[in-house]
MINUNU-990985 format. One record per residue: x, y, z of N, C-alpha, C in turn; residue in one letter. Coordinates in steps of 0.2 Angstrom, whole numbers. Layout:
// residues N
    n_X    n_Y    n_Z   ca_X   ca_Y   ca_Z    c_X    c_Y    c_Z  rest
      X      Y      Z      X      Y      Z      X      Y      Z     A
...
// end
This chain:
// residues 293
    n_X    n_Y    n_Z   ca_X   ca_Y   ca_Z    c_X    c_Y    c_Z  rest
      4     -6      0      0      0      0      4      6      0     X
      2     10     -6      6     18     -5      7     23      2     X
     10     25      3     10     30      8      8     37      5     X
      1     41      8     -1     45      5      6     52      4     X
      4     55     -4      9     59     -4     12     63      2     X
      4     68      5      7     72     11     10     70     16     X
     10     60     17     16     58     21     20     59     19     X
     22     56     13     31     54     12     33     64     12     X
     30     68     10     32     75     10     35     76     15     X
     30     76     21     33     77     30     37     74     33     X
     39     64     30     41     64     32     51     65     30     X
     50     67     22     56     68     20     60     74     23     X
     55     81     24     57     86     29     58     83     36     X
     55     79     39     58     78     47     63     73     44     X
     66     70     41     73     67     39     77     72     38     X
     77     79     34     81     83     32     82     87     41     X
     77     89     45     75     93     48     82     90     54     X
     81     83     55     85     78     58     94     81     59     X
     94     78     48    101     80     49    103     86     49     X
    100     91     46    104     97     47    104    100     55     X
    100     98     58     99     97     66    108     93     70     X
    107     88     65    114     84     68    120     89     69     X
    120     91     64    125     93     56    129    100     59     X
    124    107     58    122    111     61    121    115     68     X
    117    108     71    117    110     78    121    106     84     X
    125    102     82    128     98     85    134     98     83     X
    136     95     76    142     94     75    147     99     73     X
    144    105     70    148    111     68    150    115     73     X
    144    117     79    146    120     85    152    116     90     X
    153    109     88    156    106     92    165    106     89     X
    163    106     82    170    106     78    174    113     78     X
    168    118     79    172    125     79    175    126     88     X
    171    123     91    174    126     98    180    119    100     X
    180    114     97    186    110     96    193    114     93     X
    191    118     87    197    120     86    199    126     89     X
    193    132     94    197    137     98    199    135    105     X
    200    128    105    204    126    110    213    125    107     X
    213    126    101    221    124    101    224    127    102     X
    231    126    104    236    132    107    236    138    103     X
    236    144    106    239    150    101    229    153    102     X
    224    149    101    219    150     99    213    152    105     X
    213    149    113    211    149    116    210    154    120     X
    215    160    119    215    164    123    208    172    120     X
    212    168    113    204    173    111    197    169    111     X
    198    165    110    189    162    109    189    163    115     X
    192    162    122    188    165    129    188    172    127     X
    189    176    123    189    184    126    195    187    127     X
    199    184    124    209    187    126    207    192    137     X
    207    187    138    205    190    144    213    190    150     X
    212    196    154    218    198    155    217    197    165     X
    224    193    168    223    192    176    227    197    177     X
    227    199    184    232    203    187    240    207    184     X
    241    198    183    246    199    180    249    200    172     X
    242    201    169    242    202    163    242    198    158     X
    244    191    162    241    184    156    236    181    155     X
    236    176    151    228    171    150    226    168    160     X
    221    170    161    219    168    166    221    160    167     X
    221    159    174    221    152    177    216    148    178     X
    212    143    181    208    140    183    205    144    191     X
    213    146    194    215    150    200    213    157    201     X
    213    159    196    215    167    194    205    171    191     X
    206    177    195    199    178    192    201    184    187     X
    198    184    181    201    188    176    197    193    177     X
    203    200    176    201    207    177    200    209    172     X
    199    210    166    199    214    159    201    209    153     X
    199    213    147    202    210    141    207    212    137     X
    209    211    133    214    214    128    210    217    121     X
    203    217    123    198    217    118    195    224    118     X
    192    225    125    190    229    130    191    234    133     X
    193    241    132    194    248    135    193    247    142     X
    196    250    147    192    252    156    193    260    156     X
    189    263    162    191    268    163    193    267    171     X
    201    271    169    204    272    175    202    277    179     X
    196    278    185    194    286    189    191    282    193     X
    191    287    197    187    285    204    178    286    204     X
    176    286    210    171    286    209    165    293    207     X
    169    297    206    165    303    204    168    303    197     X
    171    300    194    174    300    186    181    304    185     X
    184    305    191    188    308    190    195    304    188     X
    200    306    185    205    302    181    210    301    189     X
    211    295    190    217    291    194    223    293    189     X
    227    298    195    234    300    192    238    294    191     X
    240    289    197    242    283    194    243    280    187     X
    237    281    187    234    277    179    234    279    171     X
    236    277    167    236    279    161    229    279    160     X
    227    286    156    220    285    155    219    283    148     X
    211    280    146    211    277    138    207    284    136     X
    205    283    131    201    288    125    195    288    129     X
    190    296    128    184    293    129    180    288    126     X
    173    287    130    169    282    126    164    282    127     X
    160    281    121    151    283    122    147    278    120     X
    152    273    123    147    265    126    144    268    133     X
    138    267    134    132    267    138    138    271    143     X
    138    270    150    139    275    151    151    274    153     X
    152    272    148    162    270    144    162    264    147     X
    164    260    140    166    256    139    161    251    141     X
    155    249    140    153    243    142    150    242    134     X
    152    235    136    152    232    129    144    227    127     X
    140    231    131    133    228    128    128    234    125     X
    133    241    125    130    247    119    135    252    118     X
    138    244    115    144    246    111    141    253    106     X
    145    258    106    141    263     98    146    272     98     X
    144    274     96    150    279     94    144    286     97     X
    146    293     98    142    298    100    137    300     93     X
    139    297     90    134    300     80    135    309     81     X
    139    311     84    141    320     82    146    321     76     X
    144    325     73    150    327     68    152    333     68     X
    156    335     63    160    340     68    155    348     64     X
    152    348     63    146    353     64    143    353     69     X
    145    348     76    140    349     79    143    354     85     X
    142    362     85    146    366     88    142    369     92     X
    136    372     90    132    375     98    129    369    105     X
    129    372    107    128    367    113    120    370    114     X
    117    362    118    109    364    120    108    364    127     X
    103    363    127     98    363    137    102    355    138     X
    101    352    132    103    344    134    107    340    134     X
    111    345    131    119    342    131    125    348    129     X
    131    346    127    137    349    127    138    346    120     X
    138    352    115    141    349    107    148    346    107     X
    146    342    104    153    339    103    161    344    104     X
    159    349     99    165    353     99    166    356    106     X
    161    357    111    162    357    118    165    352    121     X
    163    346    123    164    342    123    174    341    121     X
    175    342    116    182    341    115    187    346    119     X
    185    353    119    188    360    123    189    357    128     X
    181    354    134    182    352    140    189    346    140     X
    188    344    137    191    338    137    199    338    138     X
    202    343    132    208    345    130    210    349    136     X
    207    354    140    207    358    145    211    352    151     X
    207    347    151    206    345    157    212    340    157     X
    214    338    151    219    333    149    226    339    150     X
    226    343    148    231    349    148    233    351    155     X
    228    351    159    230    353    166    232    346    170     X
    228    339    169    232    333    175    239    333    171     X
    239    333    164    247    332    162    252    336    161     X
    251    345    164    257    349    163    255    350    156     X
    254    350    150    252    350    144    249    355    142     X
    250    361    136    244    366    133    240    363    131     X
    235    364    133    227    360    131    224    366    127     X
    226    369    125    223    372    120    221    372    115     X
    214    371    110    214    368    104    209    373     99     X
    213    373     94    210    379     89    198    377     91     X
    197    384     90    190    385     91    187    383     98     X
    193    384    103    188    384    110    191    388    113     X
    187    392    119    189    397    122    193    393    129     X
    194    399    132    202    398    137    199    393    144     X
    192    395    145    187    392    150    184    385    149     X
    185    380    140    185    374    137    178    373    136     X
    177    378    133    169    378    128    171    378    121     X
    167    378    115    167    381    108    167    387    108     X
    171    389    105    173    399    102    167    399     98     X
    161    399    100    154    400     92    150    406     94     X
    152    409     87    147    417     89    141    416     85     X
    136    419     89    129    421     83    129    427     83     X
    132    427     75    132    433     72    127    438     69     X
    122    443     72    117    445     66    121    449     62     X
    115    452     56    116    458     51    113    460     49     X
    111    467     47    108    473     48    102    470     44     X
    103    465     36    100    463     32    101    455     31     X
     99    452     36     97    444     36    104    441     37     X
    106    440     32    113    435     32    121    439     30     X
    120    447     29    123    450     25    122    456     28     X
    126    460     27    126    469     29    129    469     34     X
    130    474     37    133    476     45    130    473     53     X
    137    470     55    133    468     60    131    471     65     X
    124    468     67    119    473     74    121    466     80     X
    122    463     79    124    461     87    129    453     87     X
    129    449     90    135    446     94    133    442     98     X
    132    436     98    132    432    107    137    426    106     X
    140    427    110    144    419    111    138    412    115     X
    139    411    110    133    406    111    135    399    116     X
    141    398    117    143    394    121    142    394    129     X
    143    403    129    146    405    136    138    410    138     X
    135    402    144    130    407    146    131    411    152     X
    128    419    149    128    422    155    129    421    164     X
    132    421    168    135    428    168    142    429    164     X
    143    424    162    151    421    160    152    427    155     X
    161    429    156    162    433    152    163    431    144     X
    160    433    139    165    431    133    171    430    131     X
    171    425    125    181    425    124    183    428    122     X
    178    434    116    180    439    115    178    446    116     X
    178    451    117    176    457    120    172    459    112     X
    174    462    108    171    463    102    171    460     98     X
    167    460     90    167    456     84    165    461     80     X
    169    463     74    168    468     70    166    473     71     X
    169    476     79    167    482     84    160    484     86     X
    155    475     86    151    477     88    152    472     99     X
    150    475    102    150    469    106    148    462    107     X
    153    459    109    150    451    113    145    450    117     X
    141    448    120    136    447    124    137    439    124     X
    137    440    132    136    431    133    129    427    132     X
    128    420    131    120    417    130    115    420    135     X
    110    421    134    103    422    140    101    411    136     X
    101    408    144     97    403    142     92    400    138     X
     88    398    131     81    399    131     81    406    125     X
     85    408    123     84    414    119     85    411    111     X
     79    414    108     79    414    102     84    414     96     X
     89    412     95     93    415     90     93    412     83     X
     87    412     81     85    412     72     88    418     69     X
     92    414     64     93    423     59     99    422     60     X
    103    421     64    109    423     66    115    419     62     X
    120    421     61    126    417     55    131    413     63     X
    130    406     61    135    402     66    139    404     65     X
    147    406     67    154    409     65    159    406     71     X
    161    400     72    168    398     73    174    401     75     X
    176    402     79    181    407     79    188    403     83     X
    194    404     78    199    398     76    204    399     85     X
    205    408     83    208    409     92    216    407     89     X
    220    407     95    228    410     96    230    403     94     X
    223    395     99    230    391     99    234    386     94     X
    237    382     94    245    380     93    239    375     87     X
    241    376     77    239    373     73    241    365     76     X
    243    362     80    244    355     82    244    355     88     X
    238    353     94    237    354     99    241    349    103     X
    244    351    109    246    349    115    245    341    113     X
    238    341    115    235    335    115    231    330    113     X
    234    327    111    231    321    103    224    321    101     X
    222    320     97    215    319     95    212    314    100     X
    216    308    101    214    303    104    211    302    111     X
    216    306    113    215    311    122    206    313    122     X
    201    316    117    199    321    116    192    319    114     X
    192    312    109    186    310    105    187    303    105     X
    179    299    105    179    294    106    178    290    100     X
    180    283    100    180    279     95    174    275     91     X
    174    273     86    167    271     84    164    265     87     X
    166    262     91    166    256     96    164    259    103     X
    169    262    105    167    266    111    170    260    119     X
    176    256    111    178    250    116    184    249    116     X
    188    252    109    196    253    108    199    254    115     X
    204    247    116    206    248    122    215    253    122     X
    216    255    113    222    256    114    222    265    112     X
    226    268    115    229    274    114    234    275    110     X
    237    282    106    239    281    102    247    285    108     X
    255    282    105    261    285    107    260    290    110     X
    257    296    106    257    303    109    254    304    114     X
    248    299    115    243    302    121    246    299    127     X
    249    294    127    253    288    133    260    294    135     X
    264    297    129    270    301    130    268    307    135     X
    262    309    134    260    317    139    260    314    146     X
    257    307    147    255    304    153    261    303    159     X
    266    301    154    271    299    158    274    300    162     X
    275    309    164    277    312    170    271    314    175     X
    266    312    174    258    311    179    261    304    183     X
    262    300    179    263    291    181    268    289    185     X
    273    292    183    278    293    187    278    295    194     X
    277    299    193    277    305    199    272    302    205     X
    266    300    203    261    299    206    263    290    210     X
    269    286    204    272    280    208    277    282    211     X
    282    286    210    287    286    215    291    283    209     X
    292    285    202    295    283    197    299    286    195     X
    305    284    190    307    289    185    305    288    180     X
    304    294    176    300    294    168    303    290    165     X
    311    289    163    313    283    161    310    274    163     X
    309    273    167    307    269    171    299    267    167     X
    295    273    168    288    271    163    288    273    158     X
    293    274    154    294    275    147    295    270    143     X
    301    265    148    303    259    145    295    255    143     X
    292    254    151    284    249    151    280    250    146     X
    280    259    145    276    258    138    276    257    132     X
    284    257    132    288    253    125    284    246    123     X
    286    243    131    284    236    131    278    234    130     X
    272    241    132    264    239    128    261    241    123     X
    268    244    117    266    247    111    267    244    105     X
    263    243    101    263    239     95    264    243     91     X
    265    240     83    268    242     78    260    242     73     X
    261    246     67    257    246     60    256    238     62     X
    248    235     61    247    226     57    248    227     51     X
    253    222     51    256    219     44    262    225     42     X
    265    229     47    270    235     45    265    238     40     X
    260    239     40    257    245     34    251    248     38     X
    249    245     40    239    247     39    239    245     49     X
    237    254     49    233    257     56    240    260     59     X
    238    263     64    245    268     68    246    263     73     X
    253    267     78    256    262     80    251    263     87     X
    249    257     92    244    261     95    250    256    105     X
    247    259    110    249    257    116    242    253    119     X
    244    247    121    238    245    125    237    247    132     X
    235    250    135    233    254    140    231    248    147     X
    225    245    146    224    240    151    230    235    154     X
    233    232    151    239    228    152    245    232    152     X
    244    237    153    250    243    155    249    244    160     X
    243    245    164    241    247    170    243    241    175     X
    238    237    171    241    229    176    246    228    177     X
    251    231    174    258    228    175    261    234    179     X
    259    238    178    262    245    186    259    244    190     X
    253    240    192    252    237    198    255    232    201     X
    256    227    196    262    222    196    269    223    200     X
    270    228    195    278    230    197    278    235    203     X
    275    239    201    275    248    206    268    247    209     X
    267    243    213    260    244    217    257    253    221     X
    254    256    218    252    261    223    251    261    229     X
    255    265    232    254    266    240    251    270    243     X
    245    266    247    240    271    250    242    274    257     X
// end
């Protein structure tokens, strides 16, 4: 007796449904996690995960960080630990957690600041300022004023977008704050009133005195598109070095050598810059030079 067609059909899909069950959900899963157990291989399929001392954890060992994963070095009010090499900022959730992973989405238009936040270009002034005074460093960077806001004037004109200007407000700096500049086209600056209208007005940037290559790297200043990049770049680890020292009871020499030791080359000698790992530097000046409370 024939087996009706709509059997053999179901039953040919539960046959197929079976093996790729086997196949797929047994044997492939099992094949790949057999080979990231080979030597050389293991340490990433766990998460390149970093113990005290810096290497593959033990069975013993509870692991503190990755090689994968940025930390921030600061206390509890976010403030940067002078001990500690600090990383780039990050606008994963609230730095460095790696379950919103993402970047700020500002771009560098974004220069007035609101009720709700600090524009980017503020954001990088603060930033610059703040990295300039823990490291000894000019922090100064073209388009921000001396107090680490955006240099942004809204400029009116007699005649919409054109003609003589009738007023001025540095749009950054709200009242009572002084402006960073007294005049603009000999008309005066006026600081922000919060809340005030400023339709009509010409955005205008203003570039200011400081140094065309600023003190302080880009990387010190803006976050990466991950928000997870655990490495810094030579220059930002080189400002640091006499904070670090100072703060162990070191000589610059002394953490100058360590950072050699956690600095990579271009991958493949060509492609990306040379970058320092930051996390496993730390660890290893806790290692070596433990701070003393």
């Amino acid at each position: 007796m024939r087996r009706p067609s709509w059997l053999s059909t179901h039953l040919a899909a539960l046959r197929a449904l079976l093996v790729l069950t086997v196949l797929l959900g047994l044997a492939y899963p099992l094949a790949v996690l057999a080979v990231a157990q080979l030597p050389g291989l293991q340490s990433r399929a766990d998460g390149s995960l970093l113990t005290r001392s810096g290497s593959a954890p033990s069975t013993s060992t509870a692991p503190v960080g990755s090689r994968l994963v940025g930390q921030s070095f600061t206390d509890a009010d976010g403030k940067a630990l002078a001990p500690y090499f600090q990383t780039r900022p990050s606008a994963a959730g609230d730095g460095y957690d790696p379950t919103a992973t993402s970047a700020s989405n500002l771009g560098p238009e974004d220069v007035v600041d609101t009720a709700d936040r600090p524009s980017l270009l503020t954001q990088v002034c603060s930033r610059s300022l703040a990295v300039g005074q823990a490291d000894g460093v000019d922090g100064r960077r073209p388009f921000c004023t001396s107090d680490g806001v955006g240099a942004v004037l809204a400029v009116f004109h007699a005649e919409g977008f054109v003609g003589p200007v009738t007023r001025v407000v540095s749009v950054n700096q709200a009242c009572p704050a002084v402006p960073f500049l007294a005049t603009y086209e000999g008309v005066r600056v006026d600081c922000a009133t919060p809340g005030e209208d400023l339709t009509g007005a010409v955005t205008t940037p203003v570039r200011g005195d400081a140094p065309a290559v600023p003190a302080v790297p880009a990387d010190a200043v803006t976050a990466s598109g991950s928000g997870l990049d655990p490495q810094i770049s030579p220059a930002y680890a080189a400002i640091q070095v006499a904070r670090v020292a100072a703060a162990r009871g070191l000589a610059p020499a002394d953490v100058t050598a360590l950072v050699a030791r956690h600095t990579s080359g271009r991958t493949l000698g060509f492609l990306g810059e040379p970058r320092v790992d930051v996390v496993p530097l730390n660890l290893e000046l806790d290692d070596l030079h433990p701070v003393r409370g």
